[in-house]
C-alpha positions in Angstrom: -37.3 -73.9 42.2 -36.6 -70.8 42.1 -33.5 -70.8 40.2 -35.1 -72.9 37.7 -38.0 -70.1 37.1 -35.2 -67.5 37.2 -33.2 -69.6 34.2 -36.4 -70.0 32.4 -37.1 -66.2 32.8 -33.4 -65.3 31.5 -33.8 -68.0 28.6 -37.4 -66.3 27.3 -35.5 -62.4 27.4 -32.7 -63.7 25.6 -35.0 -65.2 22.9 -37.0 -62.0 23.2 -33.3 -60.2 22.5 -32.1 -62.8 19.8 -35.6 -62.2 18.4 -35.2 -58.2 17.9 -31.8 -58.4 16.0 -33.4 -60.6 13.1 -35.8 -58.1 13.0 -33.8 -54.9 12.8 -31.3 -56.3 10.3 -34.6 -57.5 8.0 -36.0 -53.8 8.2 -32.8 -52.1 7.0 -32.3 -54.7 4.4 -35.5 -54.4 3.0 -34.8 -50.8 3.7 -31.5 -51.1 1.2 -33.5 -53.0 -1.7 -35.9 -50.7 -1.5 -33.6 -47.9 -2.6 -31.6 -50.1 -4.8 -32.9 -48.9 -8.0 -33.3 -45.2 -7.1 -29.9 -45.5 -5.6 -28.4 -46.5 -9.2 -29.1 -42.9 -10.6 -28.7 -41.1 -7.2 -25.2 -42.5 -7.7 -24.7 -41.4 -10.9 -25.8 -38.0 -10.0 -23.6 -37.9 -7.3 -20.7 -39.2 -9.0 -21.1 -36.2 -11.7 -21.9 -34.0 -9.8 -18.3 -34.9 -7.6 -16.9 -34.8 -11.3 -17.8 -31.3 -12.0 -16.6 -30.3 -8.8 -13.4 -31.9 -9.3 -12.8 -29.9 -12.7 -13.6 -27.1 -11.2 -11.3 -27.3 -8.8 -8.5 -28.6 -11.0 -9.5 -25.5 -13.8 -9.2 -23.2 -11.0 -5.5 -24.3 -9.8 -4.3 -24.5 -13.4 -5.2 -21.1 -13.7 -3.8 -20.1 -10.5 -0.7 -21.4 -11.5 -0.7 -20.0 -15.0 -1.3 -16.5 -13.1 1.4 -17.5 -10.7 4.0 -18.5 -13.9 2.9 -15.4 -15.4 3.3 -13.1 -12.5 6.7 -14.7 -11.9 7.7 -14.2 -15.0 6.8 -10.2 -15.0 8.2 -9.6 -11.6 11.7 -11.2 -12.8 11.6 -8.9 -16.2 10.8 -6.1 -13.9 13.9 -7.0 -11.4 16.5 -7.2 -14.4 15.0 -3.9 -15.9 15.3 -2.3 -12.6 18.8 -3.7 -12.3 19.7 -2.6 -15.7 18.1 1.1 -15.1 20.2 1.3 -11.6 23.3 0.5 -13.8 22.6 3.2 -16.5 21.5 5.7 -13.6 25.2 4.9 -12.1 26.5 6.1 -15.6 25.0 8.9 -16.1 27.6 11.0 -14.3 30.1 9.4 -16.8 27.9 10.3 -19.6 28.1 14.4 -18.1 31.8 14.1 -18.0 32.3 12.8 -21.7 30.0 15.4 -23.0 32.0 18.3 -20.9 35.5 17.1 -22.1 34.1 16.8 -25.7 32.9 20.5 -25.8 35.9 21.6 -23.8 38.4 20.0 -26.4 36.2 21.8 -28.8 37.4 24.7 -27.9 41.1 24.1 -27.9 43.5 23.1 -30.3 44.3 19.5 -29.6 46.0 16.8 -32.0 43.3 16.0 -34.5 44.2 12.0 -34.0 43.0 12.3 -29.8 39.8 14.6 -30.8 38.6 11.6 -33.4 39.6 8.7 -31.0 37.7 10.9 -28.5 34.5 11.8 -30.9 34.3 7.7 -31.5 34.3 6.5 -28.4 31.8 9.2 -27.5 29.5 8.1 -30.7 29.9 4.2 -29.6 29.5 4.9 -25.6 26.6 6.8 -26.6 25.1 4.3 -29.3 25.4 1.1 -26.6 23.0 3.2 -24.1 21.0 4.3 -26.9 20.4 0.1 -27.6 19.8 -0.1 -24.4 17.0 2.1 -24.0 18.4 5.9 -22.8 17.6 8.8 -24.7 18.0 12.0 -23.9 15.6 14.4 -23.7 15.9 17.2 -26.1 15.2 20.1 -23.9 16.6 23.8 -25.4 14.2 25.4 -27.0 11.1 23.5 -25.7 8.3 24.3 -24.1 8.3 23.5 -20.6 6.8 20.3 -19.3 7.2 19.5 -15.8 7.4 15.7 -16.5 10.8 16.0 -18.3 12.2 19.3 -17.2 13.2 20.6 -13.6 13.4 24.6 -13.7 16.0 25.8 -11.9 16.1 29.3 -12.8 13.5 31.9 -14.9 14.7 34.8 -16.9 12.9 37.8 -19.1 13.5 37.5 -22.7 11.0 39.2 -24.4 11.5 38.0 -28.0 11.0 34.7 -26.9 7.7 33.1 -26.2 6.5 32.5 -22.1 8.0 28.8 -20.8 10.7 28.2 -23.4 13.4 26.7 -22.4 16.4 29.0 -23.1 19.1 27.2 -21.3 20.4 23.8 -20.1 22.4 23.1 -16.9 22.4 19.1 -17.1 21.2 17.1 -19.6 18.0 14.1 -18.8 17.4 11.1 -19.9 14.7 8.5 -20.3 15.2 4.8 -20.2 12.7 2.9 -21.8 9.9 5.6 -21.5 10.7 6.2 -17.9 12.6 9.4 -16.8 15.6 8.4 -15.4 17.0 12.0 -14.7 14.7 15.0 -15.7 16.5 17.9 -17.6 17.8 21.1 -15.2 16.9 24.0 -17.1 16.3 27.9 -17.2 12.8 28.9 -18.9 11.5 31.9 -19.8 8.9 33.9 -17.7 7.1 37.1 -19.5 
């Protein structure tokens, strides 16, 4: 009898169990249609609000890209004017020797054919750089400004004013507004 009383006993809690599970499922579906209609335009709002975010998002990696393309783009033009000032730097020493042989020949009596092919080659050498971007920096009988000049030596000359520039040992140049060699020079000091 016993057994039968326990069966019974299992049979009424599984009913009580089986019972509970109708009754949670009913709460959360009335639960659901409840918040059917509010849910509609909490959706909405949620799915603009998502929207918005995603454009933000998307606005803020074009632009980081565009500043990435753009900032690529400078740092390249940079490279190849670095690359280009390095190469005009290396011929500056050319440049110096031209100049001397030029004012050496000057002096001397040399076949006037050699002085003109000289003199145009000199002009043209001179003209490609000058395309280029070099310029050289007109120093004698300046004033004195640090940024361009490098004094080397002072002297007294009383007729002339204080920090003129009264002689030039090597020529500067600037390349495309930079100074790519600063004039060596001798100014006056009163």
């Amino acid at each position: 009898m016993n057994k039968k009383h326990d069966n019974e006993n299992d049979v009424n809690e599984e009913n009580d169990k089986t019972s509970d599970k109708p009754k949670k499922v009913e709460a959360v579906l009335e639960e659901v249609k409840n918040e059917e209609p509010k849910s509609e335009t909490d959706k909405v709002k949620e799915l603009e609000k998502e929207l918005t975010e995603f454009k933000n998002k998307y606005y803020r990696a074009l632009a980081d890209y565009q500043n990435l393309q753009r900032r690529t783009a400078k740092e390249q033009l940079e490279a190849r004017g670095r690359g280009a000032e390095d190469f005009v730097k290396k011929l500056l020493p050319v440049l110096d020797t031209l100049d001397k042989a030029m004012e050496q020949l000057s002096k001397v009596q040399v076949d006037k054919k050699i002085m003109d092919g000289l003199e145009m080659f000199s002009i043209q050498f001179t003209d490609v750089l000058e395309k280029e971007g070099l310029k050289s920096i007109i120093a004698l009988g300046s004033k004195f400004d640090p940024n361009f000049h490098e004094a080397l030596n002072k002297r007294n000359e009383p007729e002339t004013e204080d920090e003129i520039v009264l002689d030039v040992y090597e020529k500067g140049y600037t390349f495309k507004d930079r100074v790519l060699r600063s004039a060596k020079v001798v100014i006056n000091q009163l």
